[in-house]
C-alpha positions in Angstrom: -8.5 29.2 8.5 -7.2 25.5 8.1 -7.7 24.0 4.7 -10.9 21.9 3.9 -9.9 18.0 3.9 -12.2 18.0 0.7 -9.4 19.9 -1.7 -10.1 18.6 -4.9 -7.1 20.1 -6.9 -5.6 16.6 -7.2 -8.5 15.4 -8.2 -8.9 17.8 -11.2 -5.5 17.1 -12.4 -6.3 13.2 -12.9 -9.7 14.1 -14.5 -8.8 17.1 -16.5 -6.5 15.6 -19.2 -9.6 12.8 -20.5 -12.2 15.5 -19.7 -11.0 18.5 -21.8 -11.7 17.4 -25.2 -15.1 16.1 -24.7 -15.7 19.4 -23.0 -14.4 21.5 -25.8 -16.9 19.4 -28.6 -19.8 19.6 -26.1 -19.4 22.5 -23.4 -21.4 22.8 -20.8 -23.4 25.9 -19.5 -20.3 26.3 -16.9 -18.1 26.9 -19.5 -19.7 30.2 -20.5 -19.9 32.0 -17.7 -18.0 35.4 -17.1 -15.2 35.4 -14.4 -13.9 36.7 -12.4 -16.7 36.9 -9.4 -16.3 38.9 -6.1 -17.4 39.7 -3.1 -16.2 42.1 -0.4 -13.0 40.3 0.4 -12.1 37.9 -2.5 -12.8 37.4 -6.0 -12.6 34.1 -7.6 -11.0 34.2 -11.4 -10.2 30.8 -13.6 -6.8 29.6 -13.4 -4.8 30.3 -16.2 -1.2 29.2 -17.6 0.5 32.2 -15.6 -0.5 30.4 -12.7 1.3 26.8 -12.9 4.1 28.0 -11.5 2.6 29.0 -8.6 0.2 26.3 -8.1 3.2 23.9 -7.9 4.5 25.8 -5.1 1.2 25.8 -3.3 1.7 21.5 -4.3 4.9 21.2 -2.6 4.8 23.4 0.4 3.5 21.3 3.4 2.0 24.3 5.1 -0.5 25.2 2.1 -2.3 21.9 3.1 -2.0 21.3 6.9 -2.8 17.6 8.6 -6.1 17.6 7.2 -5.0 17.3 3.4 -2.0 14.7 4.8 -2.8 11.7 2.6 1.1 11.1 2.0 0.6 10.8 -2.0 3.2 12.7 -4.1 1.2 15.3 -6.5 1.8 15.6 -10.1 2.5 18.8 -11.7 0.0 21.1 -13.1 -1.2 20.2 -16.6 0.3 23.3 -18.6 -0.7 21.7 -21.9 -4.8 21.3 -20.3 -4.1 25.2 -19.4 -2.8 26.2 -22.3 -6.3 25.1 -23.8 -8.4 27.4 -22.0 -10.2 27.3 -18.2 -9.4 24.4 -15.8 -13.0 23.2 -15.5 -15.1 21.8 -17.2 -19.2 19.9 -16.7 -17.7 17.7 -14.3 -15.1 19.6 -12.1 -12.7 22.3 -11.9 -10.6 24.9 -10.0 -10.7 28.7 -9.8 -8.1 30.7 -8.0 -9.1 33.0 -4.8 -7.6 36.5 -5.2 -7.7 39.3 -2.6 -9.8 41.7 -3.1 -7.5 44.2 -2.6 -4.4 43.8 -3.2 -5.2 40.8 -6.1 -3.1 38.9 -4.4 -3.5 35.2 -4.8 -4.1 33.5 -1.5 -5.6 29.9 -2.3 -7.7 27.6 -4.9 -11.3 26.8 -4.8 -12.3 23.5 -6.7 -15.3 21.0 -7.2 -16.7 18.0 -8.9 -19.9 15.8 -9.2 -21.1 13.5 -6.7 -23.8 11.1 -7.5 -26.3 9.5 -5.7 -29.0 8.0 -7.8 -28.8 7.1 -11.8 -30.8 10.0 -12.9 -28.6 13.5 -13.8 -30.8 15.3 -11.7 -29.4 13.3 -8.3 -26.3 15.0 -9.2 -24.3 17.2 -6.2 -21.4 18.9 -6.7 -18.4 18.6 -4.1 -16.3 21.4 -3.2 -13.2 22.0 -1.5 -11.1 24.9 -0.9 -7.1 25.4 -0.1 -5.3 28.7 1.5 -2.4 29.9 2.0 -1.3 30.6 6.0 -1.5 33.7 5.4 -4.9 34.0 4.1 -6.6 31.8 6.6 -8.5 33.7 9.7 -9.8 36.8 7.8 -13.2 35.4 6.5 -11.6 34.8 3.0 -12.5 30.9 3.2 -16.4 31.5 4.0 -17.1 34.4 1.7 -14.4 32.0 -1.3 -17.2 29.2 -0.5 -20.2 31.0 -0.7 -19.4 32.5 -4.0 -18.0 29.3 -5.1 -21.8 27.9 -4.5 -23.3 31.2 -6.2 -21.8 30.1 -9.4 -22.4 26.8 -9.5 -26.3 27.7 -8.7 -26.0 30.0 -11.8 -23.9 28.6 -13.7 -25.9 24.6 -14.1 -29.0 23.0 -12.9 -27.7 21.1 -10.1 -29.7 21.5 -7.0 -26.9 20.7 -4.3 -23.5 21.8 -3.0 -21.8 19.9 -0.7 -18.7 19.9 1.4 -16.8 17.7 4.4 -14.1 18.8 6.9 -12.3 16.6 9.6 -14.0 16.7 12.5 -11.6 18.9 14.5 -11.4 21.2 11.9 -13.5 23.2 13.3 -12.2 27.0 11.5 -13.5 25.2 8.4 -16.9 24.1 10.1 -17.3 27.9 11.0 -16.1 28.9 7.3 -18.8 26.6 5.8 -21.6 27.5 8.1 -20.9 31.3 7.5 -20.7 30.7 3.8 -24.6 29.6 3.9 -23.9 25.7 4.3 -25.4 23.1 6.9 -24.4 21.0 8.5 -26.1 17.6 7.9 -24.1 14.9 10.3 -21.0 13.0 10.7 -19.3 10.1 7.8 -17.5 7.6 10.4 -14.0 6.7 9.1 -15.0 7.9 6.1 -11.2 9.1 5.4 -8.2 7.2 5.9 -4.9 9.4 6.5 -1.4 9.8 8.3 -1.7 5.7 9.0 -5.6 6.0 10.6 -9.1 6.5 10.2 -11.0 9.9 10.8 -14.2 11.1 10.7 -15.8 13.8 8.7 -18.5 16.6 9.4 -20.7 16.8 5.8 -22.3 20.0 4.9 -24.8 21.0 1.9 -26.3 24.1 0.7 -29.4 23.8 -1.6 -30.5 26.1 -4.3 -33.9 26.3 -2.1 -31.7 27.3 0.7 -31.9 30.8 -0.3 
């Protein structure tokens, strides 16, 4: 399967730093929740310092992110000093690694963060993204990685919505999301600007009420 163009690992590492000290004084309900969670292929399990290393080989390897995570922007390292804290998430994103189920081997990252559309907390979403390794793509590790990745945040806070966006010719991650349980909804024109042009994106949500 072809990575999601919604990854969000970048954006947890420019969010994390500010984030982690409010979250420690005030968790959120997120932040208590047992890990790891599996299914019948992968597990998903919080990142932790043992895992930096890796993570910045995932970064630099061109093949962990494909042409639809292309954005030409150089990533920074992964926050060992955030990880050394404890889990990298917090109420308003995070990232959790995807593990085979068995063999344990690492094969990707799952990661999300709020989207808001209205004042009130309760037009929260979250946005979710997911990034495997070539390896792990094409064995129904990506749909079953999602769909758990949606359980928990159902469980895990109030927030009624998940949502997700993929180019639209990446269609092994439109089948992923539809057979992790999400729908589609319609098409964001231009919505995403990479590799010097503009490309549209196929949105997809699943709702608590979904199931």
């Amino acid at each position: 399967m072809k990575p999601a163009c919604s990854d969000q690992r970048a954006e947890v590492a420019l969010r994390y730093r500010d984030d982690h000290e409010r979250v420690h004084r005030h968790p959120a309900r997120v932040a208590a929740v047992n890990l790891p969670i599996s299914g019948s292929r992968v597990r998903l399990r919080d990142v932790t310092l043992a895992d930096a290393d890796l993570l910045d080989a995932w970064s630099a390897d061109p093949l962990m992110f494909g042409e639809f995570n292309d954005f030409g922007l150089e990533r920074d390292p992964t926050d060992r000093d955030a990880l050394a804290k404890g889990p990298y998430r917090n109420e308003r994103n995070g990232q959790l690694i995807v593990e085979r189920l068995d063999t344990g081997e690492p094969v990707g990252s799952v990661g999300w963060h709020k989207q808001r559309y209205g004042p009130n907390d309760r037009s929260e979403a979250w946005n979710i993204g997911i990034s495997l390794i070539p390896e792990g793509r094409g064995r129904g590790f990506g749909a079953e990685a999602q769909r758990l990745l949606a359980d928990f945040l159902f469980a895990t806070t109030v927030i009624d919505r998940v949502e997700a966006s993929t180019d639209v010719e990446n269609v092994a991650e439109q089948r992923a999301l539809e057979k992790g349980g999400f729908v589609r909804e319609g098409i964001l024109r231009g919505a995403q600007f990479r590799r010097g042009a503009r490309h549209d994106l196929v949105n997809y949500a699943r709702l608590r009420t979904d199931d």
